[in-house]
C-alpha positions as CSV (number, residue, x, y, z in Angstrom):
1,X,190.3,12.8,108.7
2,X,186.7,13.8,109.3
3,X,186.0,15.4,105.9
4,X,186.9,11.5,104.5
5,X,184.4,10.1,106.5
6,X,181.8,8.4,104.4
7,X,184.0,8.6,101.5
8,X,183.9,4.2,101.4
9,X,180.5,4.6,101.6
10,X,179.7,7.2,98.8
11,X,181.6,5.2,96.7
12,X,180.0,1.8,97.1
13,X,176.9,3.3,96.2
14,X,178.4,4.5,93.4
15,X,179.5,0.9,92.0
16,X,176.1,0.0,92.8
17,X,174.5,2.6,90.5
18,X,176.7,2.2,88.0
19,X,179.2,-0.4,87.9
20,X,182.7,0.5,87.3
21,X,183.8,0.0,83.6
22,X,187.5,-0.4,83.8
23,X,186.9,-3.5,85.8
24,X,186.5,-6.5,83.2
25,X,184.5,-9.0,85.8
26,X,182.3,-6.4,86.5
27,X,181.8,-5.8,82.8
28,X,181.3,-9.6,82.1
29,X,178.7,-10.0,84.9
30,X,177.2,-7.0,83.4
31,X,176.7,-8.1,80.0
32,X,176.0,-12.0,81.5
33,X,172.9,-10.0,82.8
34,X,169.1,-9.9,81.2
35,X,169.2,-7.2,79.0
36,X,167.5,-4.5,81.2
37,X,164.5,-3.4,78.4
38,X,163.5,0.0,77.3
39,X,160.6,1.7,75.4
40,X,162.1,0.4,71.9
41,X,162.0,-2.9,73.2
42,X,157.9,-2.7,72.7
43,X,156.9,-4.7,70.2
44,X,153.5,-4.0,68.5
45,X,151.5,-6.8,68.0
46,X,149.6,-7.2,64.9
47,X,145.8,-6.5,64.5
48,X,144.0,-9.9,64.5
49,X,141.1,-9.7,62.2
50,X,137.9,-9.1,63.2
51,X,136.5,-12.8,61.9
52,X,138.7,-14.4,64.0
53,X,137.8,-13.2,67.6
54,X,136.3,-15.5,69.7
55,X,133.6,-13.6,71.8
56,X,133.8,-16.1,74.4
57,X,136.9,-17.7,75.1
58,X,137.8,-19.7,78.7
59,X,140.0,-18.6,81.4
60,X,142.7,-20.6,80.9
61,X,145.0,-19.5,83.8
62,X,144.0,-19.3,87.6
63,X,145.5,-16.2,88.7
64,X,142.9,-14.2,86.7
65,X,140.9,-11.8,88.1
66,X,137.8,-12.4,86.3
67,X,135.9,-15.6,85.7
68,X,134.6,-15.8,82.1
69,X,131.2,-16.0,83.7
70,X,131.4,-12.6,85.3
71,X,132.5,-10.7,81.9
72,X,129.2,-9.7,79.7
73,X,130.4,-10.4,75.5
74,X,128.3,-9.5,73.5
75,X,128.0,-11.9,70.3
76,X,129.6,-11.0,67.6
77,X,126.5,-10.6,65.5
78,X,125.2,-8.3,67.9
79,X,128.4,-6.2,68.1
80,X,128.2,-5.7,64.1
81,X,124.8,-4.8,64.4
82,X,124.3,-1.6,61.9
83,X,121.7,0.5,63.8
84,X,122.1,3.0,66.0
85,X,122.5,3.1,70.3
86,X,119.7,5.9,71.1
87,X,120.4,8.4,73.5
88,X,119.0,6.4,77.1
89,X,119.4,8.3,81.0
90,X,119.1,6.1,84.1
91,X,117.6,7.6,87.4
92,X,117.2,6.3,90.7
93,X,113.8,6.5,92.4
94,X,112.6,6.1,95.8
95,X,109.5,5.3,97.7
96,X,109.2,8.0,100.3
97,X,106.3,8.3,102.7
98,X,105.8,11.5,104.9
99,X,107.5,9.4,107.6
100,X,110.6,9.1,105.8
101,X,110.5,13.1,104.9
102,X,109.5,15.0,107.8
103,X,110.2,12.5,111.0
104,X,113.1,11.1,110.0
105,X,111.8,7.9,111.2
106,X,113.1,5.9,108.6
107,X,116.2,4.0,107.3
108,X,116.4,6.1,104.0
109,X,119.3,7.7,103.3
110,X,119.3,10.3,100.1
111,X,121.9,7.9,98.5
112,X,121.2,5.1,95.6
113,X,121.7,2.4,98.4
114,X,117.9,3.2,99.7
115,X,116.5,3.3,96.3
116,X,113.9,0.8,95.3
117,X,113.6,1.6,91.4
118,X,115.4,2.2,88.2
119,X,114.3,4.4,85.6
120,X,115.3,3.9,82.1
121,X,114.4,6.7,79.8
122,X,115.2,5.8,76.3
123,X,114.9,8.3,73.3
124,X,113.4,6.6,70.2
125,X,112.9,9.1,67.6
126,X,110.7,8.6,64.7
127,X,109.9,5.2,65.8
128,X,106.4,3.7,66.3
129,X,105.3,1.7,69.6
130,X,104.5,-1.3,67.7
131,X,108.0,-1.7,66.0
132,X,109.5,-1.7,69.3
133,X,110.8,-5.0,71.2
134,X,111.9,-5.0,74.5
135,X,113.5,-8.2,76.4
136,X,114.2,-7.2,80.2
137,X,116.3,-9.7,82.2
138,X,117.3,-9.5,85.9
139,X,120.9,-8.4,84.8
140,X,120.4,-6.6,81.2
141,X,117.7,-4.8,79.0
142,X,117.4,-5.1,75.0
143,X,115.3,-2.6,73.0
144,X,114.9,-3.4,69.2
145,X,113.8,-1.5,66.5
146,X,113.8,-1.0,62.8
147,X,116.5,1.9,63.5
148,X,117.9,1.5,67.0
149,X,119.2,-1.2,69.4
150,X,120.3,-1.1,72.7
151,X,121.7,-4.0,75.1
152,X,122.2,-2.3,78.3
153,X,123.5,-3.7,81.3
154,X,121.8,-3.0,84.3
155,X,123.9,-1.4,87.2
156,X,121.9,-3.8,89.5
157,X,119.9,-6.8,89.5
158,X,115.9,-6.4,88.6
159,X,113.2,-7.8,88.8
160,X,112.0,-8.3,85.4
161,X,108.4,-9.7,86.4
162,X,107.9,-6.8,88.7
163,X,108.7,-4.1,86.3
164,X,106.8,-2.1,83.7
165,X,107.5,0.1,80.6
166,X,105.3,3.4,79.3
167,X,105.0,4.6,75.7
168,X,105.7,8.2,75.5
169,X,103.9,9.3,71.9
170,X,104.6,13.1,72.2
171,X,108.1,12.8,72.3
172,X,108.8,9.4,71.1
173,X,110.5,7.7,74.7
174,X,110.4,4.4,75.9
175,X,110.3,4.9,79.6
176,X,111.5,1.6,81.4
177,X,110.7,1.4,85.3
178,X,112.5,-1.6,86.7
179,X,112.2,-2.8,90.4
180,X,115.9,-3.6,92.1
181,X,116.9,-6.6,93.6
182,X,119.6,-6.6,96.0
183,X,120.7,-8.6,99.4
184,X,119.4,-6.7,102.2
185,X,116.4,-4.7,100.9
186,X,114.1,-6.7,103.7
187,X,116.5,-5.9,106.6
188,X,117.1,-1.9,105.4
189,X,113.3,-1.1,104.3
């Protein structure tokens, strides 16, 4: 008797896992069943054409995650734009006094939370200064030029009226410095 025990059990699970299929009920309730899907069940949906897309469309639904305001499009004419996105690097800077280095009095921490700048360095080959257009904003940065563009979003807000940008000649760079603008800069600094 004690090498049965369990035996109801094993094979309950068994029925559950696969139903039996000399049973016709079973079979019925089976088949009455949503078909249970596969990978051939994928259908591929067709490319819409490019023309078509509308680069700013409304949330329809409210379980989103995203509001169409926090999504940065592009507009279409921009995204079809010909020239090319120059190579650009962006670096965190700090404003560190002897205090901050060598007491330790300081809230600064080495991370990008105690940084006070942005640095955009922007390589603009065989361009001139006076072809170039730049357009700083508190959440993006354009550069324009007969040969390059570049729409950037910045990783945090700037201040665009508190910001600067150098010329390099010798090696052709557009050096953008921009200021940051967070929530509790007057609290941490």
């Amino acid at each position: 008797m004690d090498s049965f025990f369990g035996y109801k059990e094993i094979q309950a699970l068994q029925n559950l896992i696969s139903p039996p299929k000399d049973d016709s009920d079973s079979e019925e309730l089976y088949q009455n069943e949503a078909k249970r899907k596969g990978p051939g069940d994928i259908k591929v949906q067709k490319d819409v054409p490019f023309n078509n897309l509308k680069p700013h469309a409304p949330l329809k639904q409210k379980d989103d995650i995203w509001h169409s305001s926090e999504i940065h499009t592009l507009p279409i004419s921009e995204i079809n734009d010909p020239r090319k996105v120059p190579d650009y690097e962006i670096k965190f800077k700090q404003s560190v006094k002897t205090e901050d280095i060598f007491l330790n009095m300081g809230f600064k921490t080495p991370s990008t939370a105690s940084c006070e700048w942005i640095s955009v360095l922007i390589k603009l080959p065989q361009e001139v200064q006076e072809k170039i257009e730049l357009s700083v904003e508190s959440k993006v940065v354009d550069v324009r030029s007969p040969k390059y563009r570049l729409h950037l979003p910045t990783p945090h807000e700037v201040n665009p009226n508190a910001s600067y940008a150098k010329w390099h000649n010798d090696t052709d760079m557009l050096e953008l410095t921009l200021q940051l603008v967070r929530e509790l800069d007057d609290i941490n600094f």
